[in-house]
C-alpha positions in Angstrom: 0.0 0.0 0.0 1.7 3.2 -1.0 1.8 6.0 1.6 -0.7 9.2 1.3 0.5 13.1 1.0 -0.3 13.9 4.1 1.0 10.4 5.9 5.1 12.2 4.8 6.3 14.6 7.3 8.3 16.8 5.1 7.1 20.4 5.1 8.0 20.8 1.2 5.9 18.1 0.0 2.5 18.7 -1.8 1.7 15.3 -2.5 2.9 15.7 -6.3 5.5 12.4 -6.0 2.7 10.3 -4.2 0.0 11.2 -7.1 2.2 10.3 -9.8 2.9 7.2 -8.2 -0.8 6.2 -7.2 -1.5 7.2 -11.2 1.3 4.9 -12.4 -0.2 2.1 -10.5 -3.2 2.7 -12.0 -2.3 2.8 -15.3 -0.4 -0.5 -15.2 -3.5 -2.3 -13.6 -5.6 -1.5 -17.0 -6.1 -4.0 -19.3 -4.5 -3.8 -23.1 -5.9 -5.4 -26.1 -4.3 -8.7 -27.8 -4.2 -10.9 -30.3 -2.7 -14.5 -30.4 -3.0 -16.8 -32.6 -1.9 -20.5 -32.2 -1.5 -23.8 -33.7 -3.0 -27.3 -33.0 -1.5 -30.3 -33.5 -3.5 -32.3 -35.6 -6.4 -33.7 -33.2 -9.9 -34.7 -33.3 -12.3 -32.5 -33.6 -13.5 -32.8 -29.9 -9.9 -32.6 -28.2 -9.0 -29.7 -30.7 -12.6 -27.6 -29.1 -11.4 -28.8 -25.8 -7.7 -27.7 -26.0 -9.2 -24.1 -27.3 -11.7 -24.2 -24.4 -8.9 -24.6 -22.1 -6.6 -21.6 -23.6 -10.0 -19.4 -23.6 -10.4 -20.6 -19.5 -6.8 -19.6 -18.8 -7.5 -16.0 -19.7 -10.8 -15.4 -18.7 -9.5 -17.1 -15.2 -6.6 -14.4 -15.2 -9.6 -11.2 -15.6 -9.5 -11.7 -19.3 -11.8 -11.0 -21.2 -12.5 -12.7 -24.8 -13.8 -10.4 -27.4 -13.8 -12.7 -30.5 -12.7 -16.1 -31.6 -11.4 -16.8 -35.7 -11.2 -20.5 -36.2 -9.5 -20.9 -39.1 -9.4 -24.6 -39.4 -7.2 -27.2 -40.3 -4.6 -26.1 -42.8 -1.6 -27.2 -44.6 2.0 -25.7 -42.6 4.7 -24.2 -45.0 7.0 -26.7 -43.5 6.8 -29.4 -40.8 6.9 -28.5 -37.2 7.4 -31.5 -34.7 6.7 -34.2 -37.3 3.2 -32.3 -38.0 2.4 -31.4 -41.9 -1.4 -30.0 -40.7 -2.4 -27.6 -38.1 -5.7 -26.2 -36.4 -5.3 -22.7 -36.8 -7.4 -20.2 -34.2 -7.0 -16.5 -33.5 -8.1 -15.0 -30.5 -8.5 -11.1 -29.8 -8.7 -10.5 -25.8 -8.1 -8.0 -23.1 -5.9 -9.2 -20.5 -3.4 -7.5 -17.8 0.0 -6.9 -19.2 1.7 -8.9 -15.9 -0.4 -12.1 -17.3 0.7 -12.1 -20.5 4.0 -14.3 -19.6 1.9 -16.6 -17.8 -0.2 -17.3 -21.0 2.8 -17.9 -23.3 4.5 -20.5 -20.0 0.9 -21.9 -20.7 1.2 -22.1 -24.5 5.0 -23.4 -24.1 4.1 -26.3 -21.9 0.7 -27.4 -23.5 1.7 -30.2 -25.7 -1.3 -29.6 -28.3 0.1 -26.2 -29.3 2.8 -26.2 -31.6 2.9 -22.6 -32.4 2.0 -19.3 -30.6 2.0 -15.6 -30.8 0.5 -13.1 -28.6 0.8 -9.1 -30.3 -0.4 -6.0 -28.7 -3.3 -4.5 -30.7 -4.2 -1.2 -31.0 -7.1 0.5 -30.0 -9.6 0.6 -32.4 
């Protein structure tokens, strides 16, 4: 808990240094738009739906919130990745606290149904 103006002693101080502070903490707690998109090992149908229902849980469980979901399907990869010609494509647009992102990419990294992840900073619209 950061300290109020009036809770310093020092004659000289208006409070200026604590209000930037409190503001800085405040800006850093808003949310900022994303995009990822990832890739899915070639699944079934009903484990592909439930490895995307699990990324979409992780950031809604972390104060996301999910704006829109573009499942591009199952499509042909420009070169093989982990002994995988085909991939599930899916691009997700979210809002999510900046100090979750790293979380969500350790949780890309170590699911074994994604091959391939990005997660880029959009800009307001």
């Amino acid at each position: 808990m950061l300290p109020t103006a009036d809770s310093v002693p020092y004659p000289w101080n208006d409070g200026l240094l604590f209000r930037l502070a409190e503001n800085k903490t405040e800006r850093n707690a808003m949310k900022k738009s994303y995009e990822s998109m990832i890739v899915i090992k070639p699944l079934s149908d009903e484990e592909t739906s439930q490895t995307l229902d699990t990324v979409k849980d992780f950031i809604t469980q972390n104060d996301g919130e999910i704006e829109k979901v573009d499942e591009w399907g199952s499509r042909r990869l420009a070169y093989e990745i982990q002994k995988h010609s085909e991939g599930y494509y899916a691009v997700l647009y979210f809002t999510l606290d900046a100090s979750h992102v790293n979380p969500l990419e350790n949780f890309y990294r170590l699911n074994e149904n994604i091959i391939r992840y990005i997660v880029i900073k959009r800009e307001k619209d």
